[in-house]
MIDOLO-581840 format. One record per residue (C-alpha): residue number from 1; residue in three letters; chain; x, y, z. Coordinates in pm, 1 decimal. Each point is the difference from the previous one (the first is absolute). Example, Ala and Ser with C-alpha at 12.3 -4.5 7.8 and 13.67 -1.06 7.14 Angstrom:
 num residuo cadena        u        v        w
   1     ala      A   1230.0   -450.0    780.0
   2     ser      A    137.0    344.0    -66.0
This chain:
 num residuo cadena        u        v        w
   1     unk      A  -1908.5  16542.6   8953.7
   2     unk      A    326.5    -18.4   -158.5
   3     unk      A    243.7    285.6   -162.8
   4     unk      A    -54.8   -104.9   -349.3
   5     unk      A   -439.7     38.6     79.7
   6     unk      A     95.7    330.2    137.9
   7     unk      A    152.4    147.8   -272.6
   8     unk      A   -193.7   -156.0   -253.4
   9     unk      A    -13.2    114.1   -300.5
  10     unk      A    322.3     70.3     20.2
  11     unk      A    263.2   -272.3     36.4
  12     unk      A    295.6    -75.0    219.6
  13     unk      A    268.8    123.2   -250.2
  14     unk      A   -146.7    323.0   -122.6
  15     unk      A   -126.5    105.7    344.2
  16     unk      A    431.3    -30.2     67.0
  17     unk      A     82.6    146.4   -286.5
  18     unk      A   -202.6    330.2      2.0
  19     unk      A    -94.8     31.9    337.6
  20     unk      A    166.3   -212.0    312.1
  21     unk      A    254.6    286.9    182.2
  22     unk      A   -103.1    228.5   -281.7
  23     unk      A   -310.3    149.0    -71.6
  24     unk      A   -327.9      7.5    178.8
  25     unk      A   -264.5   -162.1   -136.4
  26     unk      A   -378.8     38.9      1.5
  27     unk      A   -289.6   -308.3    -78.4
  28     unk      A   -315.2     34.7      8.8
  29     unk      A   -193.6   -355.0    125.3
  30     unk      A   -334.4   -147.1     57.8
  31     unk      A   -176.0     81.4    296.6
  32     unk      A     38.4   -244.9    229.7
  33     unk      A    292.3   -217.7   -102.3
  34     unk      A    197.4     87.5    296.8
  35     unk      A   -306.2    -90.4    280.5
  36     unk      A    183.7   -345.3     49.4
  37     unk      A    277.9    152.5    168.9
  38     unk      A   -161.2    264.0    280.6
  39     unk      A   -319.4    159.8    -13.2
  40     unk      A   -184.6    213.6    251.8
  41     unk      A   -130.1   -332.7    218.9
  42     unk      A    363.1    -99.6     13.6
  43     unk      A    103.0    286.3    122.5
  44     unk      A   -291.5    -27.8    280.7
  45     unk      A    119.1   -346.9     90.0
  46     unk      A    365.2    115.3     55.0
  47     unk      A    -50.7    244.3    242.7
  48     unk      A   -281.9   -215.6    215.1
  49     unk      A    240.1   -229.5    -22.2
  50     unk      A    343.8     16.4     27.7
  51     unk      A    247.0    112.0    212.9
  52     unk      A    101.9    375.0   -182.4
  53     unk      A    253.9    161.0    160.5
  54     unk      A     79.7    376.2    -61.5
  55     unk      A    289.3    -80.9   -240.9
  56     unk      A   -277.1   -144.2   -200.2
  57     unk      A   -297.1    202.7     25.4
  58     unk      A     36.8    372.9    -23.3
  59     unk      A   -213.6    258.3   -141.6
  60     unk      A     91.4    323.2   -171.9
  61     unk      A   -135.2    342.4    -63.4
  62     unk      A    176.3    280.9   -180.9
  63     unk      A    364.2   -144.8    -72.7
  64     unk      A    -34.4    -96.4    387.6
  65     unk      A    -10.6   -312.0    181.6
  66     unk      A   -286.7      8.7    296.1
  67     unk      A    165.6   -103.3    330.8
  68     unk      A   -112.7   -359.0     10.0
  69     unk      A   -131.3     99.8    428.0
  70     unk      A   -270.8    152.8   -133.7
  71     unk      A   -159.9   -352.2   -213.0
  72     unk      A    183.7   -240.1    221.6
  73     unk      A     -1.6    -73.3    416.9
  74     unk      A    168.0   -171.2    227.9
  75     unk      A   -164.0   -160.1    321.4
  76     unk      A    224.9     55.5    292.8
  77     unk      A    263.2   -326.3     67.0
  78     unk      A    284.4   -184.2    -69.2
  79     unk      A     25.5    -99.6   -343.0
  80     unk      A   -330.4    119.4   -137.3
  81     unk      A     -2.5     93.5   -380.4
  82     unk      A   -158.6    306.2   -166.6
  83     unk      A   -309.7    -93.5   -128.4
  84     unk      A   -237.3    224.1   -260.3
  85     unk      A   -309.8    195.2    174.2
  86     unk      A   -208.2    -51.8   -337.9
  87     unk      A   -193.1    310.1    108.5
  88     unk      A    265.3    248.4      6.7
  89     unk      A    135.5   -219.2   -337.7
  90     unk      A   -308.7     98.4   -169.7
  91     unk      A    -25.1    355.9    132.9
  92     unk      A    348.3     96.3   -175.8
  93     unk      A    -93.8   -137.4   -330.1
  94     unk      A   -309.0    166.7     34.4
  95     unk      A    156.5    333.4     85.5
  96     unk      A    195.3    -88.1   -335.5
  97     unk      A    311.7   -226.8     76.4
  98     unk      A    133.6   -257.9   -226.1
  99     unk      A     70.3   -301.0     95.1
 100     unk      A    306.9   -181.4    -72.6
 101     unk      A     65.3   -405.5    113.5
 102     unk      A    371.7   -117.8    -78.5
 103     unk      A     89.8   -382.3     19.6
 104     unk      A   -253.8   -100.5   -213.9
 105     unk      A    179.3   -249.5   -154.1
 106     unk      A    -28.0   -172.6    395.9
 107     unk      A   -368.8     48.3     23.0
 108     unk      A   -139.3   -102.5   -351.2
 109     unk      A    119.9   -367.6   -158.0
 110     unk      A   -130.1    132.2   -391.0
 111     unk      A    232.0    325.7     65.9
 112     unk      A    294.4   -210.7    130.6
 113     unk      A    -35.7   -196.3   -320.6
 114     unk      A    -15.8    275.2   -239.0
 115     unk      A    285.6    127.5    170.7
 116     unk      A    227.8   -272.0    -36.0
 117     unk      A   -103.4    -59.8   -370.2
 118     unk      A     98.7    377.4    -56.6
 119     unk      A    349.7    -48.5    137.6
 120     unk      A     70.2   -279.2   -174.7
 121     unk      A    -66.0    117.3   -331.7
 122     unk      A    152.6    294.1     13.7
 123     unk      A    311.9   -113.5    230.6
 124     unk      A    -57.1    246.3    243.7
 125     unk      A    -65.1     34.5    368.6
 126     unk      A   -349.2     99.1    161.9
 127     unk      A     11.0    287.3    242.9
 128     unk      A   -363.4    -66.8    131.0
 129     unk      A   -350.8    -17.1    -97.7
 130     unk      A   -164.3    309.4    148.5
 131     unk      A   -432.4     49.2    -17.3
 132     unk      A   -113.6    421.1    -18.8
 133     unk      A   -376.9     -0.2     93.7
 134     unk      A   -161.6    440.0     14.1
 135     unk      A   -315.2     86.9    -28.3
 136     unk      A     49.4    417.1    -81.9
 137     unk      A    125.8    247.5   -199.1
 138     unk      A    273.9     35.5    275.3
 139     unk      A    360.8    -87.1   -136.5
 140     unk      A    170.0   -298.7    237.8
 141     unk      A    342.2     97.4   -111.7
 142     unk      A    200.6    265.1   -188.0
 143     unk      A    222.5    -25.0   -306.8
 144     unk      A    285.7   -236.7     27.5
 145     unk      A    219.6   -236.3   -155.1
 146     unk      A    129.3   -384.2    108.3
 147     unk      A    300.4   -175.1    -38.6
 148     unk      A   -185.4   -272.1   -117.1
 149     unk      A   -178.1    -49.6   -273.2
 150     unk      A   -430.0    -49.5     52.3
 151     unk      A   -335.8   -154.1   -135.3
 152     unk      A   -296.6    123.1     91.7
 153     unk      A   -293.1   -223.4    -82.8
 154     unk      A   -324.0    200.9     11.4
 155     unk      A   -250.0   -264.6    216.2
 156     unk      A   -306.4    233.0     55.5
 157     unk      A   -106.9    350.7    -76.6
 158     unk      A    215.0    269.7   -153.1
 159     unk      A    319.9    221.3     51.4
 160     unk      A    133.0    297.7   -192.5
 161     unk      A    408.1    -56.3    -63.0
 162     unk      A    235.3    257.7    -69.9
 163     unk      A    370.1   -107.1   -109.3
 164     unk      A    287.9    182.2    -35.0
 165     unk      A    346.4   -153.8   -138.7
 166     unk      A    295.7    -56.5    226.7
 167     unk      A    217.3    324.1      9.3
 168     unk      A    323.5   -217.5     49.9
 169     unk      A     30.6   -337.9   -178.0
 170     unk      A    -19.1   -343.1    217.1
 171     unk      A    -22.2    176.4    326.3
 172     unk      A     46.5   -245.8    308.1
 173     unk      A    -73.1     21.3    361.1
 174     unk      A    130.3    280.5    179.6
 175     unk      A     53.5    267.0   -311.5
 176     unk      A   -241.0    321.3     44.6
 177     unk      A    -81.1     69.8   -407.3
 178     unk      A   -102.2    365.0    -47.7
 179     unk      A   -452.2     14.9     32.8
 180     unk      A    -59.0      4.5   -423.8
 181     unk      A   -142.6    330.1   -138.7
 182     unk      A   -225.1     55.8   -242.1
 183     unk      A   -334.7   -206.2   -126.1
 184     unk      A    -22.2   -389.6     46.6
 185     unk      A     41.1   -233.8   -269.3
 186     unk      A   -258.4   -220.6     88.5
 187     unk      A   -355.8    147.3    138.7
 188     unk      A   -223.3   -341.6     15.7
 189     unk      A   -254.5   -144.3    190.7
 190     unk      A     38.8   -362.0    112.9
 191     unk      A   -317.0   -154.7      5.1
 192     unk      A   -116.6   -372.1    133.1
 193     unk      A    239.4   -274.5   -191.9
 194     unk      A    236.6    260.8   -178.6
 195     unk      A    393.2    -22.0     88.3
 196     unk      A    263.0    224.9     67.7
 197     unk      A    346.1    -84.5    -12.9
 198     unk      A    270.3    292.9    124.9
 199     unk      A    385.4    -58.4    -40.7
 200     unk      A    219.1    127.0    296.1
 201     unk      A     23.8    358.6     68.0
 202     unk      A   -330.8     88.9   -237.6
 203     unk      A   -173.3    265.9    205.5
 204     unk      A   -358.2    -59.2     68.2
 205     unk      A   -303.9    136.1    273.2
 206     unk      A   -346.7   -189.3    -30.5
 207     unk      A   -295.4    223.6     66.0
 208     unk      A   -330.9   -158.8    105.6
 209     unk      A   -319.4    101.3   -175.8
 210     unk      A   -261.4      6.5    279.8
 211     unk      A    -50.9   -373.6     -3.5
 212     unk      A     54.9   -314.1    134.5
 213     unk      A    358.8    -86.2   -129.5
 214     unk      A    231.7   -313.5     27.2
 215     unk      A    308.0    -98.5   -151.6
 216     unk      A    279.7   -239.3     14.3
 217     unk      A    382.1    108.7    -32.4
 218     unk      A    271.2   -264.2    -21.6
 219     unk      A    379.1    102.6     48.8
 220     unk      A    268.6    -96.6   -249.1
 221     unk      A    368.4     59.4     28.1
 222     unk      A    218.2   -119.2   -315.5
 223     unk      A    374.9   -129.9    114.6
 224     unk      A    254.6    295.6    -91.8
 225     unk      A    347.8     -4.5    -65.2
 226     unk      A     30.6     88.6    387.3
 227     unk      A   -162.4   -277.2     73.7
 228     unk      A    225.8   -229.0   -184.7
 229     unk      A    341.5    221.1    109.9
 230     unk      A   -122.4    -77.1    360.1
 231     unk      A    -90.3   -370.0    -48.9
 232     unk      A    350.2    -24.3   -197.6
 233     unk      A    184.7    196.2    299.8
 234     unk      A   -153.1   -255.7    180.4
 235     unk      A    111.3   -324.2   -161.5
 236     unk      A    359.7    109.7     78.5
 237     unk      A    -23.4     -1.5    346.7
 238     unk      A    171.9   -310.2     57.2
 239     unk      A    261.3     75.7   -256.6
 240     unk      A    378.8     96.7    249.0
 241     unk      A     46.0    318.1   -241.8
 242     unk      A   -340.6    148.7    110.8
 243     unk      A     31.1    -30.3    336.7
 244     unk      A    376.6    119.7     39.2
 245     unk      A      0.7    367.3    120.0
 246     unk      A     59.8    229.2   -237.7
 247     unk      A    373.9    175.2    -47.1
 248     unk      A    -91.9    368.6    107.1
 249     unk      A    330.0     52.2    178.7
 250     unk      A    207.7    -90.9   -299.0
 251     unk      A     90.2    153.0   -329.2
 252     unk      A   -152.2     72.6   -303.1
 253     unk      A    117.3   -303.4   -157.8
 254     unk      A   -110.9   -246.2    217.7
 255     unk      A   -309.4    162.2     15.3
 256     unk      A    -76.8    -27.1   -365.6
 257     unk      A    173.7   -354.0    -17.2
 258     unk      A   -263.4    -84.3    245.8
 259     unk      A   -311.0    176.4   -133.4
 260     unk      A    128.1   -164.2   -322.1
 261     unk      A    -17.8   -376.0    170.3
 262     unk      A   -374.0     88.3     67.9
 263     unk      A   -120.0    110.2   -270.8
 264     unk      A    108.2   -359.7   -120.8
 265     unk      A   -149.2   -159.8    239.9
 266     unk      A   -347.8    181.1    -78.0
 267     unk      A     68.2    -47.3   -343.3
 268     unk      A      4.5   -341.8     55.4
 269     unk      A   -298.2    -49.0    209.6
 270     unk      A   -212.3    231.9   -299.4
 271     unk      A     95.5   -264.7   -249.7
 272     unk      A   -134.4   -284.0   -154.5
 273     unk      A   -345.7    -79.3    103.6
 274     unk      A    -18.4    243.8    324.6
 275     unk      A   -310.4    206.4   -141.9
 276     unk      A   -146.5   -334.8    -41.1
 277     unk      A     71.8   -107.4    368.9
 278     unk      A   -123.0    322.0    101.0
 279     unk      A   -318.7    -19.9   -145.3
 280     unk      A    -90.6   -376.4    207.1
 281     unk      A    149.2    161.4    297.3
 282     unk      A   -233.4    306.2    -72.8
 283     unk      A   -314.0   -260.6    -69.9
 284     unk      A     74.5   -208.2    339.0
 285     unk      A   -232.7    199.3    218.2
 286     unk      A   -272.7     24.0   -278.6
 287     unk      A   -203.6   -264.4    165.0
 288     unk      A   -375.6    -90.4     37.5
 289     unk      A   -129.1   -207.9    294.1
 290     unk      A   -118.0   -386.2    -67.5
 291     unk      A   -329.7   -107.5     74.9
 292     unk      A    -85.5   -138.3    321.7
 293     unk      A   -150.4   -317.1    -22.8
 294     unk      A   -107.5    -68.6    361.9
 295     unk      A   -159.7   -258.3     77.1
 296     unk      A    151.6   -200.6   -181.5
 297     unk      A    371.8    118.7   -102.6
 298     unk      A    171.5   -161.9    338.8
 299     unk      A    -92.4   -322.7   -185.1
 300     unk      A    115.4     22.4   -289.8
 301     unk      A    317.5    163.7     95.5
 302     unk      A    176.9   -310.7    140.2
 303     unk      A   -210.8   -271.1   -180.4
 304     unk      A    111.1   -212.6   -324.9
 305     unk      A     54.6    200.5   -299.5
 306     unk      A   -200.6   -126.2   -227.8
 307     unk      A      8.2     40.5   -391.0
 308     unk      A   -322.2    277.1     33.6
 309     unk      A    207.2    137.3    283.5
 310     unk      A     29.7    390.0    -97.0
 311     unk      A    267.4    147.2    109.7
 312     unk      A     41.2    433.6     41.7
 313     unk      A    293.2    157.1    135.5
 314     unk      A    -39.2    201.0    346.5
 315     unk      A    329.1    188.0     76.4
 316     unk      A     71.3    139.4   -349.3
 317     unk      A   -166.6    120.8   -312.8
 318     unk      A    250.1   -309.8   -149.6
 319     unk      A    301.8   -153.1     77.6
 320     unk      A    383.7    143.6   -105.0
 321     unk      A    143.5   -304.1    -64.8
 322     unk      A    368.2     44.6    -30.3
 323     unk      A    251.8   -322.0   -131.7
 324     unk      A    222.8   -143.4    235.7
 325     unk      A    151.4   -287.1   -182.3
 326     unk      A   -229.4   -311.7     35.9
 327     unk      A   -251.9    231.4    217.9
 328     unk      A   -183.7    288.1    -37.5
 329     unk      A    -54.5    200.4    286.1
 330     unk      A   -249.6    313.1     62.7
 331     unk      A    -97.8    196.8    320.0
 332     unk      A   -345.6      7.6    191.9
 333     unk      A   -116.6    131.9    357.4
 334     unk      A    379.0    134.8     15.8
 335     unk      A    142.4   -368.4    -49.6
 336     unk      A    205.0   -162.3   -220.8
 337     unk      A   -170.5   -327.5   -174.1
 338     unk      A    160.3   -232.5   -266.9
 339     unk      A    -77.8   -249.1   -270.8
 340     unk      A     80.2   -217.0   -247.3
 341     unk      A    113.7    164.3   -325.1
 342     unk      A   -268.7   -273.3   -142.2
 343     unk      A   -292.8    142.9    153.0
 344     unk      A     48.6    352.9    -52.8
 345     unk      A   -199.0     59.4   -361.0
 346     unk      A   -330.5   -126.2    217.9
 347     unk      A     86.7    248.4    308.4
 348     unk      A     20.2    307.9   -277.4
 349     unk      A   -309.4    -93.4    -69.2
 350     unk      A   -147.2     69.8    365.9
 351     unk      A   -203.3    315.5     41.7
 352     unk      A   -163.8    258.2    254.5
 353     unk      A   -276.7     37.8   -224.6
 354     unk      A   -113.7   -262.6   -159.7
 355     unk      A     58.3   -377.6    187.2
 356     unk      A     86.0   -303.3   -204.3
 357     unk      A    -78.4   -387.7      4.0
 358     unk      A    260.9   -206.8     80.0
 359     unk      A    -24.4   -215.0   -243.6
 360     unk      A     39.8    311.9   -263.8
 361     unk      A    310.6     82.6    222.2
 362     unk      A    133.2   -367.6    -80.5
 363     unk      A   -110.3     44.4   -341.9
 364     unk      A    289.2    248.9    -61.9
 365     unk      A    250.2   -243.4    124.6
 366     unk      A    -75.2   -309.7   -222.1
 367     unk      A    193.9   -218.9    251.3
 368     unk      A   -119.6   -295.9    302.8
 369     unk      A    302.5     83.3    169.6
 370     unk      A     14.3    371.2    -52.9
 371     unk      A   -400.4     23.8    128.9
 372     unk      A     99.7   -218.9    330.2
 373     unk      A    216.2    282.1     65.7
 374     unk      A   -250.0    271.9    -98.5
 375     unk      A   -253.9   -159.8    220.3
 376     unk      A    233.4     -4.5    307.9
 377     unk      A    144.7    377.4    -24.7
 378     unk      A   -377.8    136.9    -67.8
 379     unk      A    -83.5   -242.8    342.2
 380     unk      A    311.6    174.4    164.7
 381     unk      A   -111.3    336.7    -84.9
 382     unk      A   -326.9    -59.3    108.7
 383     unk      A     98.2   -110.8    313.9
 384     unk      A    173.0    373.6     48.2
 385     unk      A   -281.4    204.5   -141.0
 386     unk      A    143.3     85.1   -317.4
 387     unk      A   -252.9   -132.8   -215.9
 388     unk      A   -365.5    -80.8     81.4
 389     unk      A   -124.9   -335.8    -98.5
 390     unk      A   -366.3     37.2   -122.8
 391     unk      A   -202.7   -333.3    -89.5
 392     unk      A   -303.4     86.1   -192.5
 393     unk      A   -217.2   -336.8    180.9
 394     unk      A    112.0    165.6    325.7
 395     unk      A     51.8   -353.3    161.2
 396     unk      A    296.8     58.9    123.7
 397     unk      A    116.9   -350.6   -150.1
């Protein structure tokens, strides 16, 4: 499932314009149109499973976490992990705990994806993907707030909502807001395939209603003018004037002749297209995982490239390719790689999401020469891992 699907009928822009960091936002959807991404078997197959840790897995009851001794043991030994006694699992929910799994963006491939598309479109980070499974009337957790802002998608079953707005605008991590007063602004119930999206510091508690229950939250925090002071602060650390130590011991004028010299220099490094620069260093660690392709990947990896050769990028969502004269150069795996100025509309065509033939690659050079080239930086980077090679007669030829 992708963003745009999730919000449908509303579209990209308007769900911005009225609602992204700004209001909440109710939609009611057809049952069922979330069951691709977890449902109540999933959920089964993740604890049998997998390795949960109590980081991961913790159940609450009452605003309170339940110490995670009493649903997990472990055997006496060296290096034994905790692992979940199902029977005392099952006990707490049935006594009325909620269950809460975090990570889930690790355990479930559809989540990760929906994820990813999410931050994308919106330009924003993901905090986590987080499943909430009750089964009775009992309350996992109180009213709060996040720093972040949240969709719920409603996957099975129903849960009464009630919001309150923030009671100090765009609070961030560490503030304590005053606990709102007064009636909530939003009393719903979420039922299977409706959506709830919550900007940052919205107040909310979720109340089960005596039934099975399960929903999916996914964490989003927009970049803030904090975040791009701090990345800014951070450009200049190689800049002479940033590092020297500031004049405390003299006088007031060479303390304002000084403070004067950096605000230039952060003047400086705020201009032109910094916001833009920002914003790719902000989308760098917005990344999916490529498809394995074992058996046969190893193959194709180091063999020919042929024109049906498609080619996906594996150590970035795509490549910053910046001019350096006659080259172009860009940075993968923490390495610098370079080439050819000539080569470099085909290599901004390269992708984490989508691969791409070869020959459609060559295509958008229009040159015998400049596709030599192509074919022996792509073979180069292949070589190095930073693009899979992917023939589609899986020959290996």
């Amino acid at each position: 499932m992708e963003f745009d699907e999730l919000i449908r009928p509303l579209d990209r822009s308007a769900f911005v314009a009225r609602y992204w960091e700004k209001n909440c936002l109710h939609q009611k959807g057809s049952a069922g149109r979330f069951a691709g991404l977890v449902n109540w078997d999933g959920l089964n197959e993740f604890l049998e499973n997998h390795r949960l840790l109590p980081d991961q897995l913790k159940l609450a009851r009452e605003g309170s976490f339940i110490p995670p001794e009493k649903f997990f043991r472990t055997l006496p030994g060296a290096g034994n992990i905790p692992r979940i006694e199902s029977g005392c699992l099952t006990a707490l929910l049935a006594a009325g705990a909620s269950l809460l799994l975090e990570n889930m963006a690790e355990l479930s491939l559809p989540v990760r994806a929906l994820s990813l598309s999410v931050c994308r479109a919106l330009k924003c980070r993901g905090g986590g993907a987080s499943l909430y499974a009750s089964w009775h009337h009992i309350r996992g957790f109180g009213l709060h707030w996040h720093p972040h802002s949240v969709l719920a998608l409603q996957l099975a079953g129903r849960k009464r909502w009630q919001i309150y707005p923030p009671t100090e605008p765009y609070t961030i991590e560490g503030e304590a807001p005053a606990r709102p007063s007064g009636s909530p602004v939003l009393d719903i119930t979420l039922e299977d395939g409706d959506l709830l999206y919550l900007p940052r510091g919205w107040w909310h508690v979720a109340h089960p209603l005596n039934g099975p229950s399960l929903h999916l939250s996914l964490s989003l925090s927009a970049a803030t003018g904090v975040d791009f002071l701090h990345w800014a602060v951070d450009q200049l650390k190689q800049e002479s004037l940033a590092r020297q130590p500031l004049p405390l011991l003299d006088g007031d004028e060479a303390k304002a002749a000084h403070v004067g010299r950096l605000k230039d220099l952060l003047s400086q490094a705020l201009s032109g297209d910094a916001l833009a620069e920002f914003g790719h260093n902000q989308a760098a660690p917005i990344r999916g995982r490529p498809p394995m392709r074992l058996l046969q990947a190893p193959y194709d990896q180091l063999g020919r490239l042929r024109d049906d050769t498609c080619i996906r990028l594996a150590a970035a969502d795509m490549l910053r390719l910046e001019p350096r004269g006659d080259k172009v150069q860009f940075q993968a795996y923490g390495k610098t790689y370079s080439a050819q100025a000539f080569v470099a509309p085909a290599l901004a065509l390269l992708s984490e999401v989508e691969a791409i033939s070869v020959a459609e690659l060559v295509a958008a050079l229009g040159d015998a020469n400049a596709a030599a080239e192509l074919r022996q930086t792509l073979t180069t980077l292949a070589k190095a891992g930073v693009v899979l090679a992917e023939n589609p007669a899986g020959d290996g030829a």
